[in-house]
N, C-alpha and C positions, 0 to 999 in steps of 0.2 A: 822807863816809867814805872811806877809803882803800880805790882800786878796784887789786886786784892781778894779778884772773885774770878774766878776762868770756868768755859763752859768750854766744854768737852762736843765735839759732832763726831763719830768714830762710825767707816765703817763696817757694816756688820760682814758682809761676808767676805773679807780678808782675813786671814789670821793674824799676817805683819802689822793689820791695824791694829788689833785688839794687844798685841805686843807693846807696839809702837804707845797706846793706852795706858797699858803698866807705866810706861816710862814716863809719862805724863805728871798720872799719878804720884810716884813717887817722886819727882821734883817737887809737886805741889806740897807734897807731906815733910820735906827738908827745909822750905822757905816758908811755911804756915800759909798757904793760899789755900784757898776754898778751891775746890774742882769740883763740879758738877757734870758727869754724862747728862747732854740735852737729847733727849729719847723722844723721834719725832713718832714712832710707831707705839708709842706707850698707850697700856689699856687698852688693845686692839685699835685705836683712832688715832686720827690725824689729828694734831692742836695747829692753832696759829700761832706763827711767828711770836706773837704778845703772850699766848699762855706759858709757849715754850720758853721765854727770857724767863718770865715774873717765875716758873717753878725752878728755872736755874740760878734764881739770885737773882738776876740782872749782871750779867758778869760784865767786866769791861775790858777783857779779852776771849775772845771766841778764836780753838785752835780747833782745827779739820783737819783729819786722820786720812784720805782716800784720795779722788782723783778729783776733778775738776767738777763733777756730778755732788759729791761733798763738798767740796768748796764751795760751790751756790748754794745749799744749805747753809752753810753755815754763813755768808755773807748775805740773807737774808735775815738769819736772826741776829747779825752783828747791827746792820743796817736800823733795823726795829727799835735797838737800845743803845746807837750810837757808839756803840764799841768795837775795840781794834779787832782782826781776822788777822789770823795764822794760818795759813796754810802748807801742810805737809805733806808732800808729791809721793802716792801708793800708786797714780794713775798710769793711762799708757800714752795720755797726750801733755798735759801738765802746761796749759798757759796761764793758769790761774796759780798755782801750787806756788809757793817760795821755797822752800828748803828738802834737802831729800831727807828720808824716812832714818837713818844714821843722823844725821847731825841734829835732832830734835831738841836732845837737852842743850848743845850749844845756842840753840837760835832761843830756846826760853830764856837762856842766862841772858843773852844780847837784849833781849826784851827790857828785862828787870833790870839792867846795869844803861839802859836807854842808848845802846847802838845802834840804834834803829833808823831807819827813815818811814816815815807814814807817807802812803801814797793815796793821792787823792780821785780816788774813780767816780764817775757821773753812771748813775740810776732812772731811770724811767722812771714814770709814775701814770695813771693814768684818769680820765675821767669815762665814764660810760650814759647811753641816755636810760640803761637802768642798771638794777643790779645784778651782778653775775652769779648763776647759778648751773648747774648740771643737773640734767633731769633724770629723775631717779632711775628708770629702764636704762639711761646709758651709763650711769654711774654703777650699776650691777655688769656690766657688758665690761668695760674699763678693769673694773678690779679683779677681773677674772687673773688671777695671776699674779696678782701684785696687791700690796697693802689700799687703803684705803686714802681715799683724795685729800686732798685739803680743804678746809674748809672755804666757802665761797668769801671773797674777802670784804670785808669791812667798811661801811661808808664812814669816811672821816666826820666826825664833827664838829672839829675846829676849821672850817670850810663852808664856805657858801655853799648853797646848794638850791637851784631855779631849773624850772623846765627844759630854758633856751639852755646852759652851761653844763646841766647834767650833773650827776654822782661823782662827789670826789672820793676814789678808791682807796684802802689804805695797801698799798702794793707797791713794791720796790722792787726794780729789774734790774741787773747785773749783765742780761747779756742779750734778751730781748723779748718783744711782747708779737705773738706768733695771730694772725687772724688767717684760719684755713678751712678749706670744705672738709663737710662730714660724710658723705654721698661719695663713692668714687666714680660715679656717671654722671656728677651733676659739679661742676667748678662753683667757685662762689666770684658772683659780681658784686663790685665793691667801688663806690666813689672816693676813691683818696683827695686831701687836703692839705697843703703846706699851708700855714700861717694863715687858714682861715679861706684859703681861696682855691677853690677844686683843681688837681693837676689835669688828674684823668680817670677815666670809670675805666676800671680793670675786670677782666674775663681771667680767673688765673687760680692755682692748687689752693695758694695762700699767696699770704703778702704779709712781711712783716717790715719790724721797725726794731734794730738794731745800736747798741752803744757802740762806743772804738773796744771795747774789749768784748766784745760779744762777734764782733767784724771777723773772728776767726771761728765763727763756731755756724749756727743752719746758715748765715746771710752769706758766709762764704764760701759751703756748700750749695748753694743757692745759685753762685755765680756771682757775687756781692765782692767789694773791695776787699782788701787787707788794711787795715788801718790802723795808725799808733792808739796804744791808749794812753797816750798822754794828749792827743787831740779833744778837743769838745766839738763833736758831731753828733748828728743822729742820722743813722743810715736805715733808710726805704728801698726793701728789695722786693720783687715781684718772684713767683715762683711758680715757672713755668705758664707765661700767660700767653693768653691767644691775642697776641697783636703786634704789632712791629716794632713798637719800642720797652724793649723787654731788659733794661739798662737800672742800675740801682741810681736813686738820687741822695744827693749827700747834703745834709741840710744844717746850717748853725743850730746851737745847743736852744738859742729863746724861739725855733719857728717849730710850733709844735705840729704834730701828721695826727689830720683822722682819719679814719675809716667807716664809710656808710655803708651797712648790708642793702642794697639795689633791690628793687619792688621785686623782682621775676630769679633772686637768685635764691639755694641752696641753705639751707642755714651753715651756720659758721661758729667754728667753735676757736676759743678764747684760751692762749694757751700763754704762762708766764713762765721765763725760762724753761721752759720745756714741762711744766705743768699744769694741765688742762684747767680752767679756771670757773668757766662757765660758756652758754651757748647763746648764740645771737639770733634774731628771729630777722627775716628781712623788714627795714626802717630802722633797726638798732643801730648804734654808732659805738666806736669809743674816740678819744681823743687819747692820744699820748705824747710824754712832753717829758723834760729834764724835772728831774724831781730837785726842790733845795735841798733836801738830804743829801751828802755823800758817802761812800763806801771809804771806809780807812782802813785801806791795807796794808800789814807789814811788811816792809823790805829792809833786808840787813845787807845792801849792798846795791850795788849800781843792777839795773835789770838791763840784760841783753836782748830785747823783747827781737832785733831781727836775728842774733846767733839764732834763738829759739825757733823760730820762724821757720828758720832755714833748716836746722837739724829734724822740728817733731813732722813739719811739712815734709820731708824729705826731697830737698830741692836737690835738684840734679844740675851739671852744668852743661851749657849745649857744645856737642859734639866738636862745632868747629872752634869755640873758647878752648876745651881743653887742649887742642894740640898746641897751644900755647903756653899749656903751663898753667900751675896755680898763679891764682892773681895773688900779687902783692900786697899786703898792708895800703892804703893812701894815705894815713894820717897814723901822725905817730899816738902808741898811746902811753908812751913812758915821759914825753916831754909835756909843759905846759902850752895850747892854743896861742898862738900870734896873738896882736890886741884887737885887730878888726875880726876875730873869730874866738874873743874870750867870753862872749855872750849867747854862744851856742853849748849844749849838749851833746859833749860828742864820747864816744867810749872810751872805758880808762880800762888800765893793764887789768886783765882776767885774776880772780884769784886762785890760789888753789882747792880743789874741794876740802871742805872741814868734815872730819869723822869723830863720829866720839869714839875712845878708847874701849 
């Protein structure tokens, strides 16, 4: 595709990034593309997603320099302006990342010469019955340590918006929308919702609401599935609750989950990808649901998402398999599928890794 404007997410404290940046850079400066470093800590503040696109242009490639923590940076401000994400693996888990930190200028060429394939990932989105905010004693208590928050996000106003239906958010989630206690003496009760119709009132740390590619990150620390993200689900995981069925539920992409803060529970703070968003008072709700937006991810190649799976997890095989030997291959992947299996996805031959010279 024809790359006109790129935004830059780099980060800061690797040096391999800031390397890995040069190289950026000068690609951008050989083929005449604009590059813009998106600097979410600029002017000591946090901007949103919108301020950060409109000062970088509006790129319509966004490439991320760092680990999977970069990467949802930058696949939110991709998400904002509808633009491809690049992702460039500095991390130490890399489910998100596409290409390693060496082959960067190749996978730009591949971009620009359209060897690509765009991968189409499904976002959360959500509605609240108000709007999200952090209150200022804990947003000084928070930042001890770290930059400042984001800002509280955005009510849409190309959206209805009534009492019964609540706040449409302008928020885009990658990997998932966290509701958890603030109190560590005090859990937060919460009435969950599938499609409108209460599951069950949970006693529990948090409780969230998870994509297929978010399924490997808190919801499967959690004790939650592993799930394709080429699936359309949305996964409800409980964490750590007081009751006996303590099992995640896996719900199609149109049945949307809410969550009711419970008259007698804790307050509950509001976290989007792992960034604290705002705080729920008991009677708040949010609603969360498949946003129509999608995330457009680069892929210059068939994704192994279970090799991966198996390598960054470090799957071990059980004791009494291996005296058997490595398993074999079950399907070839040098030949083409039979015809009654030419409509499946199945792996093709590995490549070799690409180095730039």
């Amino acid at each position: 595709m024809p790359v006109g404007r790129l935004g830059l997410v780099v980060h800061g404290g690797r040096p391999e990034a800031g390397e890995a940046a040069r190289v950026v850079r000068a690609w951008c400066a050989e083929h005449a593309v604009s590059c813009t470093d998106i600097d979410v800590w600029q002017d000591g503040g946090r901007h949103s997603a919108q301020e950060e696109v409109e000062a970088a242009g509006n790129p319509d490639l966004v490439v991320t320099l760092g680990g999977d923590g970069t990467f949802l940076r930058g696949a939110r401000l991709a998400a904002e302006n509808d633009a491809l994400v690049l992702g460039v693996d500095l991390g130490r888990v890399g489910f998100l990342t596409e290409v390693p930190v060496a082959a960067v200028r190749t996978a730009l060429d591949a971009v620009r010469e359209e060897r690509l394939t765009v991968e189409s990932r499904l976002l959360l989105t959500l509605r609240a019955s108000r709007r999200l905010e952090v209150p200022e004693e804990m947003e000084a208590l928070i930042k001890y340590g770290r930059g400042p928050l984001l800002p509280p996000p955005r009510v849409r106003e190309d959206c209805e918006t009534d009492d019964e239906w609540g706040l449409p958010l302008h928020v885009f989630a990658l990997n998932d929308i966290v509701l958890e206690k603030l109190a560590r003496d005090r859990q937060v009760s919460v009435g969950v919702y599938v499609a409108g119709r209460l599951l069950a009132s949970y006693s529990a740390d948090a409780l969230l609401v998870a994509t297929p590619t978010g399924s490997t990150a808190y919801s499967f620390a959690a004790g939650g599935p592993v799930v394709s993200p080429r699936a359309e689900a949305l996964v409800f995981t409980p964490v750590a609750p007081h009751m006996a069925f303590d099992r995640s539920v896996v719900t199609a992409p149109d049945e949307p989950i809410g969550l009711r803060v419970l008259e007698r529970s804790g307050r509950a703070a509001v976290s989007i990808d792992g960034q604290l968003r705002g705080v729920l008072d008991p009677g708040d709700w949010i609603g969360v649901y498949a946003s129509p937006r999608r995330l457009r991810a680069v892929r210059l190649g068939p994704t192994d998402f279970y090799g991966r799976l198996r390598e960054r997890m470090n799957l071990t095989d059980a004791p009494a398999a291996v005296a058997d030997g490595t398993a074999a291959p079950l399907w070839s992947v040098t030949t083409p599928p039979p015809g009654d299996m030419a409509h499946l996805v199945l792996p093709e031959a590995p490549d070799e890794p690409t180095r730039d010279p």
